[in-house]
C-alpha positions in Angstrom: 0.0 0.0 0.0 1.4 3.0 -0.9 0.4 6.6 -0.3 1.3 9.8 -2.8 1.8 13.2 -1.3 0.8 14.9 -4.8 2.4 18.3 -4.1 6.1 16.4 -5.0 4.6 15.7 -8.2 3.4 19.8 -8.5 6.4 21.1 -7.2 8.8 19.0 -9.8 6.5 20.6 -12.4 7.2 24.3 -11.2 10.8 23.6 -10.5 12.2 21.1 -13.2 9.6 21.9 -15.9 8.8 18.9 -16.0 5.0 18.0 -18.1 2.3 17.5 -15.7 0.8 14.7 -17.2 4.5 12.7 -16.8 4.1 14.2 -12.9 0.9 13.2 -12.5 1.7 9.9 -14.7 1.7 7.6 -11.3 -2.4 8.1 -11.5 -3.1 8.5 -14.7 -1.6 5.2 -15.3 -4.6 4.0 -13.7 -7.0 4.5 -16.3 -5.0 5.0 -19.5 -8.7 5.2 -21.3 -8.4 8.8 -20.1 -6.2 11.7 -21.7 -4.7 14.0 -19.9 -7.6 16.8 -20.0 -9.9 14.3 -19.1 -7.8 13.4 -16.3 -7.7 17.1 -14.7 -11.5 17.9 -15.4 -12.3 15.1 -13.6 -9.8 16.0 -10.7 -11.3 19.4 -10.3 -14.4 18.4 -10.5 -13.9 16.4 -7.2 -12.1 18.9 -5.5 -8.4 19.5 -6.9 -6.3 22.8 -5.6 -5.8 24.1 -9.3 -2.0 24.1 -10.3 -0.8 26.9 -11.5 1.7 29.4 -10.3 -0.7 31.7 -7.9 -1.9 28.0 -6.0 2.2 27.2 -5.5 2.1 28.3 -1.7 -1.6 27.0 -1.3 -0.2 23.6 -2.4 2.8 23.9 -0.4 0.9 24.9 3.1 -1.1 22.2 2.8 2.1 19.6 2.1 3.4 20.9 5.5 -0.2 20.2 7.5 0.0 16.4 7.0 2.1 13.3 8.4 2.4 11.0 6.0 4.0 8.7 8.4 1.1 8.8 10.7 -1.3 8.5 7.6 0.6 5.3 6.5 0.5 3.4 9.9 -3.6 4.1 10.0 -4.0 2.9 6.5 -1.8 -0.1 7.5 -3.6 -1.0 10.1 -6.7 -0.7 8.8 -5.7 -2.8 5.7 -5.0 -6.0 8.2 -8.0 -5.4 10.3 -10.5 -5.4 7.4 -8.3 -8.1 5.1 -8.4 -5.1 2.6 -7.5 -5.4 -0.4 -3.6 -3.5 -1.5 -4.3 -0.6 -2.9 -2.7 3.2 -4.2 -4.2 6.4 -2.4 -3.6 9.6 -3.8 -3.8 12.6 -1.9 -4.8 16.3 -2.8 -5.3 19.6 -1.8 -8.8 20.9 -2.0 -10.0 23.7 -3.8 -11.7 25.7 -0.8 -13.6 28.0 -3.6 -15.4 24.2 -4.1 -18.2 26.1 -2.1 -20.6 22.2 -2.5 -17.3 20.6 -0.7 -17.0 23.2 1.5 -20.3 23.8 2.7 -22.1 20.1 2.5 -18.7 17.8 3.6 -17.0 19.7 5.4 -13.9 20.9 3.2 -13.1 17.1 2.3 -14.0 14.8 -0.7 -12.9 11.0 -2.0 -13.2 9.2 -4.7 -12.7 4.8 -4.1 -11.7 2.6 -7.2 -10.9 -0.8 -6.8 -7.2 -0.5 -6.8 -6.7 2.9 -5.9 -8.5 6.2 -3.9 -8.1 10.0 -4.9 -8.5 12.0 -1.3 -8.5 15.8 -1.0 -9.2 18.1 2.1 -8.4 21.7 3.1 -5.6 22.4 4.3 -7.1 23.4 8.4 -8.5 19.6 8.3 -7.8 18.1 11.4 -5.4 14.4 11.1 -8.7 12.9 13.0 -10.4 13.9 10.2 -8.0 13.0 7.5 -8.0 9.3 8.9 -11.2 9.5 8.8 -11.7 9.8 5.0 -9.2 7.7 4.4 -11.2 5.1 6.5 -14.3 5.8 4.9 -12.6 5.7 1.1 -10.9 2.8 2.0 -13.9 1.1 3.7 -15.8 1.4 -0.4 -12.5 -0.7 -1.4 -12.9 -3.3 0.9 -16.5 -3.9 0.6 -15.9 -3.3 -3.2 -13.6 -6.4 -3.0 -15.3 -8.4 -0.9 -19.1 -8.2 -2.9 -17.1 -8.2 -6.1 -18.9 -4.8 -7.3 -18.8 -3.5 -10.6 -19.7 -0.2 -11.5 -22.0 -1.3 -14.6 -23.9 -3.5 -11.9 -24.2 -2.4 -8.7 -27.7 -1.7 -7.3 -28.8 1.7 -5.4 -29.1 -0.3 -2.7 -25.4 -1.5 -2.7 -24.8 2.2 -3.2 -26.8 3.5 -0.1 -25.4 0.5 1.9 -21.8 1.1 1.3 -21.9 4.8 2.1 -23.6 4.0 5.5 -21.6 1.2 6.7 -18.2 3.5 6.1 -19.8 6.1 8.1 -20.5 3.5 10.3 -16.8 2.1 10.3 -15.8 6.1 11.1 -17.8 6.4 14.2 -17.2 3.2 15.4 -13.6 3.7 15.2 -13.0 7.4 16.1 -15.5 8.6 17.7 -19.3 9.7 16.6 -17.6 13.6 16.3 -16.0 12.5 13.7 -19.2 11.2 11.3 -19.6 13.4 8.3 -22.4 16.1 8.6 -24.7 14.3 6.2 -25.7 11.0 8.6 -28.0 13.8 10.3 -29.0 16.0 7.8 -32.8 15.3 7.7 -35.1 14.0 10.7 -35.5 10.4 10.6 -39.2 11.0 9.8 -38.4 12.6 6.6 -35.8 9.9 5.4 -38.7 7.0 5.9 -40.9 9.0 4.1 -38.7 9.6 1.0 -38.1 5.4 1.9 -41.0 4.7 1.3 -42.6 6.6 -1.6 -39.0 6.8 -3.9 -36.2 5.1 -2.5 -37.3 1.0 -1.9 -39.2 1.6 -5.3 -35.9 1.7 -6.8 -33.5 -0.1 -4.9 -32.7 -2.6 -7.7 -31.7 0.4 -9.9 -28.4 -1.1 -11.5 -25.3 1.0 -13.0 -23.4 3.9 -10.8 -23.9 6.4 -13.7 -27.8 6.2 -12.7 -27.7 6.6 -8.8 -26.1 9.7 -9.0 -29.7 12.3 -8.4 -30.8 9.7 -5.5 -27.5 9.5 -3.9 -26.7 13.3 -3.9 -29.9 15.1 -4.5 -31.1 16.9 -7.5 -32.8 19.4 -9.3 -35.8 16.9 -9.8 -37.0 17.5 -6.5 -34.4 15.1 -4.5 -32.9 16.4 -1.2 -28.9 16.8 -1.2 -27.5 13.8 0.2 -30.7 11.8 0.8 -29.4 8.7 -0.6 -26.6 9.1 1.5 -28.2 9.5 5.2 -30.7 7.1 4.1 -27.8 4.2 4.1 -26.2 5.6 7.4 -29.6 5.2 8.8 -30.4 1.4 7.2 -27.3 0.4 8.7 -27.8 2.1 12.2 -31.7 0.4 12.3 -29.9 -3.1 11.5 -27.4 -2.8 14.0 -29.7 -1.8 16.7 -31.3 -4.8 16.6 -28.6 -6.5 17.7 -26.9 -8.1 14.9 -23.2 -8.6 14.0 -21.1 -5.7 14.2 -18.0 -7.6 13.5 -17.1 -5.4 10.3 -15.5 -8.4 8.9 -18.5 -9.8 9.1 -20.5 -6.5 8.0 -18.1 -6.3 4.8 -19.6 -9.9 3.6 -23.6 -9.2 4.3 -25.3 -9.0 1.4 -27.1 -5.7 0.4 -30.6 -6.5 0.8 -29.7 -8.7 4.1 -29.5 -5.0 6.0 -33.3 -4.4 5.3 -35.0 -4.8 8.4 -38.0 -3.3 10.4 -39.0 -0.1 8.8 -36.8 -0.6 5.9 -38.2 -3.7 4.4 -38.7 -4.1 1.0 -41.6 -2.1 -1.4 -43.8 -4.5 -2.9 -43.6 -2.4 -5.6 -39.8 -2.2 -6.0 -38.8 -2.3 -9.6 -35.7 -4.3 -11.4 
């Protein structure tokens, strides 16, 4: 497992002229289906410090607020309690005029692949809350690994699940202050009511490209983050019934298994 401070690879740029997309070529290898344009829309859509000349200090400030060290014994750890799969994480500086990022996650954003994670956070984010990203990105990988999800395939409910039991993994971990902001967002009343007219009418919805207005909320009518609380709170109405909380043992459940009590499934659910 191996973790890249990406402000080396920014700094080589400024200093040895060196091409960005041969700096940044240790992630772009990843997905060579992707040119380099491609590469940085995508990267500042999620979050990315630009790189230019006028972000060199921003990049720089935020290189000096981390411990890799530290970083790379959490993730190490992590990786043998969970059996996780080996992966590459990337980390990032965040754009702070990302005003969504900013405002709805609390200056920090992640992106989980099955070999690899893209993290960025501002550069006041707390190590607690760095590790607790990291956990939650890394979390996707494991369960990614051990339900064998594909992106063309995955149900909403997968979706939903996976974003609450990471949030899960965080609090349980390091401590219920450090949950994102979203797993409380709504009153539960609201979330069973969007449960049970639109959510469990859909929950076999397949392909990652079509969760996206359920999961984060959209013009449609669909409250930011909905999709998200909604798994946080699935997983905390399983739990409280007493069942496993090994998260071994979580990782393997299958999706559908979590739906208990007031989260049963809509007779009406499509797929």
């Amino acid at each position: 497992m191996r973790l890249y401070d990406t402000s080396s690879w920014v700094f080589r740029h400024h200093l040895e002229k060196i091409p960005l997309n041969k700096a940044f070529q240790p992630l772009f290898d990843k997905d060579k289906t992707k040119i380099k344009e491609e590469w940085f829309n995508f990267l500042m859509s999620q979050g990315m410090m630009p790189v230019s000349l006028k972000t060199k200090r921003d990049w720089m400030v935020w290189r000096k607020k981390i411990n890799l060290i530290n970083l790379k014994k959490h993730m190490v750890d992590l990786k043998k309690e969970f059996k996780g799969p080996e992966i590459d994480i990337f980390l990032f500086p965040l754009n702070q005029r990302h005003t969504n990022i900013m405002e709805e996650l609390d200056g920090k954003n992640g992106c989980t692949f099955p070999d690899y994670i893209i993290a960025f956070w501002k550069d006041s984010l707390p190590e607690n809350d760095q590790k607790a990203l990291l956990l939650h990105e890394y979390h996707h990988a494991c369960r990614i690994k051990y339900q064998r999800i594909k992106e063309s395939s995955i149900t909403l409910l997968e979706s939903m699940i996976m974003e609450g039991l990471a949030e899960w993994e965080v609090q349980n971990r390091l401590g219920k202050e450090y949950s994102a902001p979203w797993i409380k967002r709504y009153p539960s009343e609201m979330v069973e009511s969007w449960w049970k007219d639109i959510y469990s009418k859909n929950i076999n919805l397949r392909g990652r490209q079509n969760h996206a207005d359920l999961l984060y909320g959209s013009r449609k009518g669909i409250p930011p983050l909905m999709g998200y609380q909604l798994g946080y709170e699935i997983i905390s109405n399983y739990l409280k019934d007493d069942q496993s909380s090994d998260s071994r043992v979580l990782l393997e459940i299958k999706d559908h298994q979590f739906l208990t009590g007031k989260f049963t499934k809509n007779k009406q659910v499509k797929g």
